[in-house]
Structure formats: structure tokens, C-alpha cells
PDB file of N, CA, C and O in Angstrom:
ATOM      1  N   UNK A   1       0.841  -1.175   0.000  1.00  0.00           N
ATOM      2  CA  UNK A   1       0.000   0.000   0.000  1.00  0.00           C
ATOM      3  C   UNK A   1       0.888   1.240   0.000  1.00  0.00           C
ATOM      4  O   UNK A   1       1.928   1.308   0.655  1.00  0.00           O
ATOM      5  N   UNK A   2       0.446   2.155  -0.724  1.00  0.00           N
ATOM      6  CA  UNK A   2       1.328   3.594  -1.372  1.00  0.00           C
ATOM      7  C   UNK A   2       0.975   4.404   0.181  1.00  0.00           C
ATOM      8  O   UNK A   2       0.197   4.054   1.069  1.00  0.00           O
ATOM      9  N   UNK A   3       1.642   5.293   0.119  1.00  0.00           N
ATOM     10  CA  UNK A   3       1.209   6.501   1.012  1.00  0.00           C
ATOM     11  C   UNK A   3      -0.219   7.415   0.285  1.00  0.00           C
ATOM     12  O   UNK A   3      -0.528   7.733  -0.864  1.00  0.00           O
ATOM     13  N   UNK A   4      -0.744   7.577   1.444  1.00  0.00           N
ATOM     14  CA  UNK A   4      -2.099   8.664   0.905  1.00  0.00           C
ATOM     15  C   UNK A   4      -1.825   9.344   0.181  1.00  0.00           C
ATOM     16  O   UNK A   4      -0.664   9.746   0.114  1.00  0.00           O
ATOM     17  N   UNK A   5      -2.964   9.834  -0.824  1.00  0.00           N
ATOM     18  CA  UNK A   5      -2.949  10.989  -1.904  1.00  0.00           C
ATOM     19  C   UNK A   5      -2.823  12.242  -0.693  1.00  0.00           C
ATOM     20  O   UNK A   5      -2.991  12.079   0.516  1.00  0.00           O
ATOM     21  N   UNK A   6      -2.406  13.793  -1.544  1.00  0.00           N
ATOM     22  CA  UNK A   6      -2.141  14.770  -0.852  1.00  0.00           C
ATOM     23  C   UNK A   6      -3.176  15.260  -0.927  1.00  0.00           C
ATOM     24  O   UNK A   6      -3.669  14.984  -2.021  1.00  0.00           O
ATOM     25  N   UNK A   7      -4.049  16.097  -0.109  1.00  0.00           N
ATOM     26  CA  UNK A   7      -5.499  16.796  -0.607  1.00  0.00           C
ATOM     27  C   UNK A   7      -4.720  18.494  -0.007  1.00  0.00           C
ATOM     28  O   UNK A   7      -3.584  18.877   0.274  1.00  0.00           O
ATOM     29  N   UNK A   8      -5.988  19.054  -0.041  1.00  0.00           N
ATOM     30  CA  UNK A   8      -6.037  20.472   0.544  1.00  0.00           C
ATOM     31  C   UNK A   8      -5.744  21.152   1.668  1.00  0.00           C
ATOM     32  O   UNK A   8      -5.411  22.279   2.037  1.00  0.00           O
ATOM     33  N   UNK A   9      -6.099  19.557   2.287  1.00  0.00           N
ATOM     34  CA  UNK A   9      -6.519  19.836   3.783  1.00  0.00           C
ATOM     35  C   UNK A   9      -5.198  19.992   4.354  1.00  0.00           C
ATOM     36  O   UNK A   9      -4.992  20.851   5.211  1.00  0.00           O
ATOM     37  N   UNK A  10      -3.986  18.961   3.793  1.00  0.00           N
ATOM     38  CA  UNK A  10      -2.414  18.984   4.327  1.00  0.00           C
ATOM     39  C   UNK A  10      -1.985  20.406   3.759  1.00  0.00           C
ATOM     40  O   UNK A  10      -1.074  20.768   4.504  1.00  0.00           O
ATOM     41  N   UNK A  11      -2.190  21.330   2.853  1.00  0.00           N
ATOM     42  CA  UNK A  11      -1.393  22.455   2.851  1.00  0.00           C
ATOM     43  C   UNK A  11      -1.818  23.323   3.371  1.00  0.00           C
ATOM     44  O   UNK A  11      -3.041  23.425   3.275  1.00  0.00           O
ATOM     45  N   UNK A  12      -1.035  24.468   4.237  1.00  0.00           N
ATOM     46  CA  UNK A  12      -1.224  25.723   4.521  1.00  0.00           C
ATOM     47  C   UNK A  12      -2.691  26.217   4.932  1.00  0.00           C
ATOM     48  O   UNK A  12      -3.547  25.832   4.136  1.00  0.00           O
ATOM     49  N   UNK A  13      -3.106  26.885   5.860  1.00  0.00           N
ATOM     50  CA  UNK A  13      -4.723  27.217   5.718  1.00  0.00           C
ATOM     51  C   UNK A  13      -4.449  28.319   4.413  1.00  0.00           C
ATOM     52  O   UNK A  13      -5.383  28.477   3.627  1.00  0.00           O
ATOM     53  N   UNK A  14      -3.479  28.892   4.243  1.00  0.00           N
ATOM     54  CA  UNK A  14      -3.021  30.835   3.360  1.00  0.00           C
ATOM     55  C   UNK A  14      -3.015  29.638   2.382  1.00  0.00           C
ATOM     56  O   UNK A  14      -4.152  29.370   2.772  1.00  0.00           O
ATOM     57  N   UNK A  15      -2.748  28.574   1.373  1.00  0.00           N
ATOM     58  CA  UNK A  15      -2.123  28.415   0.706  1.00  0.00           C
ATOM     59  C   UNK A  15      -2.566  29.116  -0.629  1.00  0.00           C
ATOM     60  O   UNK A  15      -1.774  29.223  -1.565  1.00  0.00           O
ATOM     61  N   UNK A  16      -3.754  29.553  -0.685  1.00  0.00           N
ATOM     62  CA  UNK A  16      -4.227  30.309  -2.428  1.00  0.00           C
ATOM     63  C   UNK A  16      -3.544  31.323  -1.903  1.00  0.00           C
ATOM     64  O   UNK A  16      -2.738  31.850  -2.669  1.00  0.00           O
ATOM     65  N   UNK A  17      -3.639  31.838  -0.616  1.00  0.00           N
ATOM     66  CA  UNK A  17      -2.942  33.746  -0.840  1.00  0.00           C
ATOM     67  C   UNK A  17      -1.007  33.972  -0.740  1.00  0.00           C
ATOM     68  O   UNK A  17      -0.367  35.015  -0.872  1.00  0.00           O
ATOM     69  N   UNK A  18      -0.542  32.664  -0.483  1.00  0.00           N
ATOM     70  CA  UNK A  18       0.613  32.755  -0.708  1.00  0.00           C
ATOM     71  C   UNK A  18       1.203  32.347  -2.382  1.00  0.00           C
ATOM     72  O   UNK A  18       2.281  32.727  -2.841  1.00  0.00           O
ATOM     73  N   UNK A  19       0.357  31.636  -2.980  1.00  0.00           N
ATOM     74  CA  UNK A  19       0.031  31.322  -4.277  1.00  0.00           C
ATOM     75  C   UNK A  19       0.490  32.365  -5.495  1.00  0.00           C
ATOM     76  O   UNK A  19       1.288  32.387  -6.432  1.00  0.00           O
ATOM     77  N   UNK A  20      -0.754  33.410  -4.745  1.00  0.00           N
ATOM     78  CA  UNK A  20      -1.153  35.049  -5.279  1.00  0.00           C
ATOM     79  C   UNK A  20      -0.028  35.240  -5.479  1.00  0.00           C
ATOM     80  O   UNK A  20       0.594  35.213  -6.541  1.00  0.00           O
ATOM     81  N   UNK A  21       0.458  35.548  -3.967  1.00  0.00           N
ATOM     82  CA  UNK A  21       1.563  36.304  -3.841  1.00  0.00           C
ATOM     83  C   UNK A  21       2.769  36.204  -4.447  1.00  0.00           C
ATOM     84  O   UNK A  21       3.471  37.107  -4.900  1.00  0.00           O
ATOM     85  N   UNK A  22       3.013  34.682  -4.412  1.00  0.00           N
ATOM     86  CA  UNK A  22       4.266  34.488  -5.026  1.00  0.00           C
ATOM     87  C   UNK A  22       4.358  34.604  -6.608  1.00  0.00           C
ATOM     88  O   UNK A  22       5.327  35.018  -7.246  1.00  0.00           O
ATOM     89  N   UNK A  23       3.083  34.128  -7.128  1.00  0.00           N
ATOM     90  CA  UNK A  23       3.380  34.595  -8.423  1.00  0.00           C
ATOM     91  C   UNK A  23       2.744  36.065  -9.097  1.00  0.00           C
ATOM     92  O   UNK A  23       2.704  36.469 -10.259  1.00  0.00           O
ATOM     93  N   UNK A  24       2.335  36.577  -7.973  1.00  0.00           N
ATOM     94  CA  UNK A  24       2.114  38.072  -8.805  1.00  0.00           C
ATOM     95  C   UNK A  24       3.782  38.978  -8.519  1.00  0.00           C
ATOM     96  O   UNK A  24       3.962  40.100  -8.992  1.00  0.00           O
ATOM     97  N   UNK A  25       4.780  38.302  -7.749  1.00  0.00           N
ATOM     98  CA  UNK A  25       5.959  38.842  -7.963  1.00  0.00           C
ATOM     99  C   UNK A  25       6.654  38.355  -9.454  1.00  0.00           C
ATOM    100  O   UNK A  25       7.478  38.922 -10.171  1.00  0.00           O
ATOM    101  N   UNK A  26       6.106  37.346  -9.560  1.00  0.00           N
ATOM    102  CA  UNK A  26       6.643  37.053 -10.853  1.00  0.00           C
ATOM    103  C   UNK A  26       7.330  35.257 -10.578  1.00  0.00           C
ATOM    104  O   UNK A  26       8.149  34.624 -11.244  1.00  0.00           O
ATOM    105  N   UNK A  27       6.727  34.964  -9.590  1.00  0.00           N
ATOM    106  CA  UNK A  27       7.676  34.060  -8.881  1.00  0.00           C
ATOM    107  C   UNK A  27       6.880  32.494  -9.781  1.00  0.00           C
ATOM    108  O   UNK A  27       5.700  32.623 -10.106  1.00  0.00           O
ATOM    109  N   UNK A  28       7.532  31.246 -10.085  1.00  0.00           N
ATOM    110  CA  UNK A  28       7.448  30.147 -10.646  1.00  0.00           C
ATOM    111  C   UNK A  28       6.765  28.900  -9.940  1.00  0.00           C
ATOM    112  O   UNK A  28       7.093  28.659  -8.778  1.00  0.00           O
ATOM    113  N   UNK A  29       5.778  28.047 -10.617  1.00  0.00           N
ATOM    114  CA  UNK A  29       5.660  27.022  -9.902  1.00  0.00           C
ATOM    115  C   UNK A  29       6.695  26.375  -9.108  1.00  0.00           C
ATOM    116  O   UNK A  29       6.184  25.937  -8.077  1.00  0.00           O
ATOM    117  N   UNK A  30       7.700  26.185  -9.159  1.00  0.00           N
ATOM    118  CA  UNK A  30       9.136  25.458  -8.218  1.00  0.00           C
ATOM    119  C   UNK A  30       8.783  26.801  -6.920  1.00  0.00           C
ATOM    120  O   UNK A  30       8.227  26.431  -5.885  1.00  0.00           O
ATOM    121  N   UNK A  31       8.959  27.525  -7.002  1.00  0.00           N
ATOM    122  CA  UNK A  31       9.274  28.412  -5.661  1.00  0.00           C
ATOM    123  C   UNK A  31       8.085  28.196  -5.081  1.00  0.00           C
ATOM    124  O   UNK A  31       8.180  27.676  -3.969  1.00  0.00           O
ATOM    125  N   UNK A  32       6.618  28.496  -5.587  1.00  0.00           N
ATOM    126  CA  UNK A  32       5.148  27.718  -5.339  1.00  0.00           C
ATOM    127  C   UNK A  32       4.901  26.630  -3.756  1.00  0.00           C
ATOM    128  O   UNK A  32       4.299  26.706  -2.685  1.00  0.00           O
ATOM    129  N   UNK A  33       5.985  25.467  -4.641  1.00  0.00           N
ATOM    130  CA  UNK A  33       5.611  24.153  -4.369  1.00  0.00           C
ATOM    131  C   UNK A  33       6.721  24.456  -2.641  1.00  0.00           C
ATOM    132  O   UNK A  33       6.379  24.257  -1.475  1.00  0.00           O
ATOM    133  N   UNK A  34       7.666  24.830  -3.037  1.00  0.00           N
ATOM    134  CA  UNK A  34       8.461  24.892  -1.859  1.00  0.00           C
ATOM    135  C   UNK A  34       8.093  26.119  -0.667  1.00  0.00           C
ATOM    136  O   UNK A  34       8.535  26.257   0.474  1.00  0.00           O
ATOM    137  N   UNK A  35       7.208  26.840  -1.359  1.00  0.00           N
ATOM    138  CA  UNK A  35       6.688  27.808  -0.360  1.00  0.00           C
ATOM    139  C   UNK A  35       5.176  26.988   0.577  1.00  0.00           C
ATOM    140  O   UNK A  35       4.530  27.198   1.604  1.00  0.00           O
ATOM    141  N   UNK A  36       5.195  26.202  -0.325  1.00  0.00           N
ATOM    142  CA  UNK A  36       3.677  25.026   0.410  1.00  0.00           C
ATOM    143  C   UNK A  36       4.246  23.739   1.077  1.00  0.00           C
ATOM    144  O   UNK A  36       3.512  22.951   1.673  1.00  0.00           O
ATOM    145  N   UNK A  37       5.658  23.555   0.941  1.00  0.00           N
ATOM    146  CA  UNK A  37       6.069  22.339   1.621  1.00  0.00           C
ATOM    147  C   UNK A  37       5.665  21.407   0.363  1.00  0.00           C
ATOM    148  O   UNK A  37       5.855  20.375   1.006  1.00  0.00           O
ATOM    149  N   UNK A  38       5.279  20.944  -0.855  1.00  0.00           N
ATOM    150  CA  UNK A  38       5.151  19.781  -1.650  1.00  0.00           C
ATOM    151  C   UNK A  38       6.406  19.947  -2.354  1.00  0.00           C
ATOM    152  O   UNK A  38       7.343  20.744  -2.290  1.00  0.00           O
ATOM    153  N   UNK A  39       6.032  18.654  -3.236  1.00  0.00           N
ATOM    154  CA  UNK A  39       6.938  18.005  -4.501  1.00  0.00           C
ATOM    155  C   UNK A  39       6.205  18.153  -5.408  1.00  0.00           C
ATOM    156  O   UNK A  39       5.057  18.533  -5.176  1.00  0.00           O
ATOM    157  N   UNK A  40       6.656  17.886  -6.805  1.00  0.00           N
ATOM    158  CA  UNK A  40       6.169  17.474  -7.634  1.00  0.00           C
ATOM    159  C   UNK A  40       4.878  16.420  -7.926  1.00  0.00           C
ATOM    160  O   UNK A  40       3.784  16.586  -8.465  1.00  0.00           O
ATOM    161  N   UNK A  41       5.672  15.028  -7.185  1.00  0.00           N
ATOM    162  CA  UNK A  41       4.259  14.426  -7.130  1.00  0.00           C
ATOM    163  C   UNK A  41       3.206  15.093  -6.338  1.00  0.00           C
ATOM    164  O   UNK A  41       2.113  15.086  -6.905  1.00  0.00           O
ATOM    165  N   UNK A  42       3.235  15.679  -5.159  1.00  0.00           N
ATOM    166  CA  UNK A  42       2.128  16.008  -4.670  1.00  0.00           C
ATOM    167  C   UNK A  42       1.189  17.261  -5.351  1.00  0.00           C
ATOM    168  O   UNK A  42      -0.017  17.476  -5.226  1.00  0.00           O
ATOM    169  N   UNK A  43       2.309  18.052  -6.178  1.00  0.00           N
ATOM    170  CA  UNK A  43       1.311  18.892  -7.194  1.00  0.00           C
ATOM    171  C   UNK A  43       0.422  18.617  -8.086  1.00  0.00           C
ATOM    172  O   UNK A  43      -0.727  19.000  -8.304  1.00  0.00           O
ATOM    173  N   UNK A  44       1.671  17.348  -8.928  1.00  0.00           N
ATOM    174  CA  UNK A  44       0.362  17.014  -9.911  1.00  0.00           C
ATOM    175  C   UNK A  44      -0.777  15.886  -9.300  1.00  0.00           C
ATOM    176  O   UNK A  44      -1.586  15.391 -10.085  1.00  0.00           O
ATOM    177  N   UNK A  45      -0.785  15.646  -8.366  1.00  0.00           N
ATOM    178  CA  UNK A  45      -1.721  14.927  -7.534  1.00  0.00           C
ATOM    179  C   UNK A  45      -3.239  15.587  -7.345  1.00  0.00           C
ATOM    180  O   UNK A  45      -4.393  15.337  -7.692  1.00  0.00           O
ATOM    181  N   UNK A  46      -2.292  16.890  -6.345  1.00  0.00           N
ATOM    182  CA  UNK A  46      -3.954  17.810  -6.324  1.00  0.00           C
ATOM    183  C   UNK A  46      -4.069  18.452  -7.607  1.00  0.00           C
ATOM    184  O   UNK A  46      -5.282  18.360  -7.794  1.00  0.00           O
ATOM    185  N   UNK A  47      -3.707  18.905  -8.377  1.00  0.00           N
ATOM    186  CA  UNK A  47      -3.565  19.296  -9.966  1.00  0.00           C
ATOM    187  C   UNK A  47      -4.816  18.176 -10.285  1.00  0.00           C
ATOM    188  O   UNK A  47      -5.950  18.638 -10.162  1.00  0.00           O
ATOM    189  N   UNK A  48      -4.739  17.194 -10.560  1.00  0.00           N
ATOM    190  CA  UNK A  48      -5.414  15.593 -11.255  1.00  0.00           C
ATOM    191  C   UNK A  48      -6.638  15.785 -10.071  1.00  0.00           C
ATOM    192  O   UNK A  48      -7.710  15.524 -10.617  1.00  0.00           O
ATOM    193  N   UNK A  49      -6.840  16.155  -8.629  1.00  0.00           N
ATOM    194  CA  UNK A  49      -7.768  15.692  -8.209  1.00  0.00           C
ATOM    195  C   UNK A  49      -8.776  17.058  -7.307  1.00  0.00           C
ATOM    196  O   UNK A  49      -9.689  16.745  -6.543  1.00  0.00           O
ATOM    197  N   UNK A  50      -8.405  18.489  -7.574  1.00  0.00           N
ATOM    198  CA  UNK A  50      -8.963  19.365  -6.864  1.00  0.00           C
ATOM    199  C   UNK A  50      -9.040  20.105  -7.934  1.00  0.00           C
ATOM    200  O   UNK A  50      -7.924  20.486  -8.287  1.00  0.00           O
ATOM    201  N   UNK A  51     -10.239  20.615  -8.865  1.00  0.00           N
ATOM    202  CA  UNK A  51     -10.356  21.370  -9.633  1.00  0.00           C
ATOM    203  C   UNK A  51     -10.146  22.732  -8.819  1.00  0.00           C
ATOM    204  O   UNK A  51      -9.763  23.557  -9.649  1.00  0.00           O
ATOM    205  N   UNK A  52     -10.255  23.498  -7.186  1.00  0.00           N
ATOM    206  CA  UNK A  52      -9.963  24.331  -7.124  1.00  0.00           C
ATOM    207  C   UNK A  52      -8.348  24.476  -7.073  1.00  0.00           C
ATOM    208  O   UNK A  52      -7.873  25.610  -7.012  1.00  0.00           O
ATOM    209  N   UNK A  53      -7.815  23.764  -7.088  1.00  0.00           N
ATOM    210  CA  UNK A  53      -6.230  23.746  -7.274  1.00  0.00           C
ATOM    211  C   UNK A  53      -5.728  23.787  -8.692  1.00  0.00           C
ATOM    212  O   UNK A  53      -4.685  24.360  -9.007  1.00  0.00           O
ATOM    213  N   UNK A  54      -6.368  23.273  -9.375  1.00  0.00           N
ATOM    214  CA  UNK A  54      -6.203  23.785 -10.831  1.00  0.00           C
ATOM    215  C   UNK A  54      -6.416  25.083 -11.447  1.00  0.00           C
ATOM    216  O   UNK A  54      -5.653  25.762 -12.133  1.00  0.00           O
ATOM    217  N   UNK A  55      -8.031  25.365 -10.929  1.00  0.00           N
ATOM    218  CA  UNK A  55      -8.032  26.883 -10.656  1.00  0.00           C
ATOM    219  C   UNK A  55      -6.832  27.857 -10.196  1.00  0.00           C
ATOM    220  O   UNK A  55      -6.323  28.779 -10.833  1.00  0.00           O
ATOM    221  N   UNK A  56      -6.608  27.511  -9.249  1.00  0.00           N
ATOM    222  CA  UNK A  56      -5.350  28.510  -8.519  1.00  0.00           C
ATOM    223  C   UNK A  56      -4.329  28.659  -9.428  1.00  0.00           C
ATOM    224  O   UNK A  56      -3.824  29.757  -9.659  1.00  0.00           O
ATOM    225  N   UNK A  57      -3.983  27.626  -9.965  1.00  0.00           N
ATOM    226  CA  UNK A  57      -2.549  26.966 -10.586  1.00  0.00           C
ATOM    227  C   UNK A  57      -2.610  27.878 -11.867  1.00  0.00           C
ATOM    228  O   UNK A  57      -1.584  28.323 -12.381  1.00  0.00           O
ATOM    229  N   UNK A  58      -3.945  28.146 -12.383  1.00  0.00           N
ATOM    230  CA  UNK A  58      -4.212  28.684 -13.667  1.00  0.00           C
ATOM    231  C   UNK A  58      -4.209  30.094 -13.183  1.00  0.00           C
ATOM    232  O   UNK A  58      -4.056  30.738 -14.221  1.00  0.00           O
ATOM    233  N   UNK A  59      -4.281  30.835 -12.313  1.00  0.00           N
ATOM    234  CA  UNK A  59      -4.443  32.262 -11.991  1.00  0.00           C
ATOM    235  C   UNK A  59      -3.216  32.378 -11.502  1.00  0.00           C
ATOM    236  O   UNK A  59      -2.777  33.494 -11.782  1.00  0.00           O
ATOM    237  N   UNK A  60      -2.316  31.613 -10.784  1.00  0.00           N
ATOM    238  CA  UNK A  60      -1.269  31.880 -10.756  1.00  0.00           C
ATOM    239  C   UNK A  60       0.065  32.078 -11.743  1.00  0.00           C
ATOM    240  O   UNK A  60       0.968  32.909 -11.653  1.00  0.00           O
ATOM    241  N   UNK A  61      -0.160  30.918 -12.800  1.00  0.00           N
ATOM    242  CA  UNK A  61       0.324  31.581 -13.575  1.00  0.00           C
ATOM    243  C   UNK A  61       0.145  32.779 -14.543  1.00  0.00           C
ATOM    244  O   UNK A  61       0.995  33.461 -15.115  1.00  0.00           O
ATOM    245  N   UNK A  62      -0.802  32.819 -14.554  1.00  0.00           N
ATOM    246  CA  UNK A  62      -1.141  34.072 -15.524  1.00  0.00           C
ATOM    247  C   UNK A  62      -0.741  35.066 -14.448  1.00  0.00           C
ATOM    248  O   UNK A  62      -0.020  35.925 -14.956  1.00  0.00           O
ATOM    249  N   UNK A  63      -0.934  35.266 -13.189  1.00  0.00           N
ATOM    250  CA  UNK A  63      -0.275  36.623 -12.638  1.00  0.00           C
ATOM    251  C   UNK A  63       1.276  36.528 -13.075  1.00  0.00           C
ATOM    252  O   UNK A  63       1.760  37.596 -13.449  1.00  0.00           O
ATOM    253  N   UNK A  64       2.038  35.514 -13.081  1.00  0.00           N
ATOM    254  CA  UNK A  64       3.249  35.209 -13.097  1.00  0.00           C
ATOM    255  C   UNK A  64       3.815  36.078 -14.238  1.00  0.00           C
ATOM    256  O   UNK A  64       4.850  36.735 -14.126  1.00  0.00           O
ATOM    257  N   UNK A  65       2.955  36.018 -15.479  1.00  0.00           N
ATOM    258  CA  UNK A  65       3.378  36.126 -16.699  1.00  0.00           C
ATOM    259  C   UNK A  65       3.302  38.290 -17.015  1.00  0.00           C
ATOM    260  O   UNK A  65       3.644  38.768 -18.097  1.00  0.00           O
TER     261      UNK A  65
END
């Protein structure tokens, strides 16, 4: 048996407003993931299973840009 999937509930209560933040400086998914404590797998995890995390992911980058 794998370790549990990552949900919402394990990151940050701030985690959309540190999100914001980091990429309305201009800042990258990698700095993102390490400002929330995940990896990779655990991104594309909630990515694949929290449409509001996809949401975020999509507003974050576009502030980024």
C-alpha cells in the first residue's frame, strides 16, 4: 500500500494567498511548491484531483506572466 494521496486539507490554511503572492511577484511554480512544503508528485496529484487547485494553478500563472 502507497502513502495517501495529498489533498487540501495537508497544505497551509493561506495556501491560495501565498500562491497570489508568489506569483504576482513574478515568482514560478518550483518556488510555489516549496513555499507550500510539496513536490512534484504532490502537485500534480492535487492538480489531477482538486479542480480548485487547478483553478489557482491557472491564476497563478497568468499573474506570473
Amino acid at each position: 500500500m502507497g502513502r495517501p494521496r495529498t489533498t487540501l486539507a495537508k497544505l497551509p490554511k493561506d495556501w491560495r494567498d501565498k500562491m497570489s503572492q508568489i506569483a504576482g511577484e513574478g515568482g514560478s511554480d518550483i518556488e510555489i511548491k516549496c513555499a507550500l512544503g510539496i513536490g512534484w508528485r504532490a502537485w500534480d496529484t492535487l492538480k489531477a484531483d482538486s479542480e480548485e487547485f487547478r483553478d489557482a494553478v491557472k491564476e497563478a500563472q497568468a499573474l506570473c506572466q
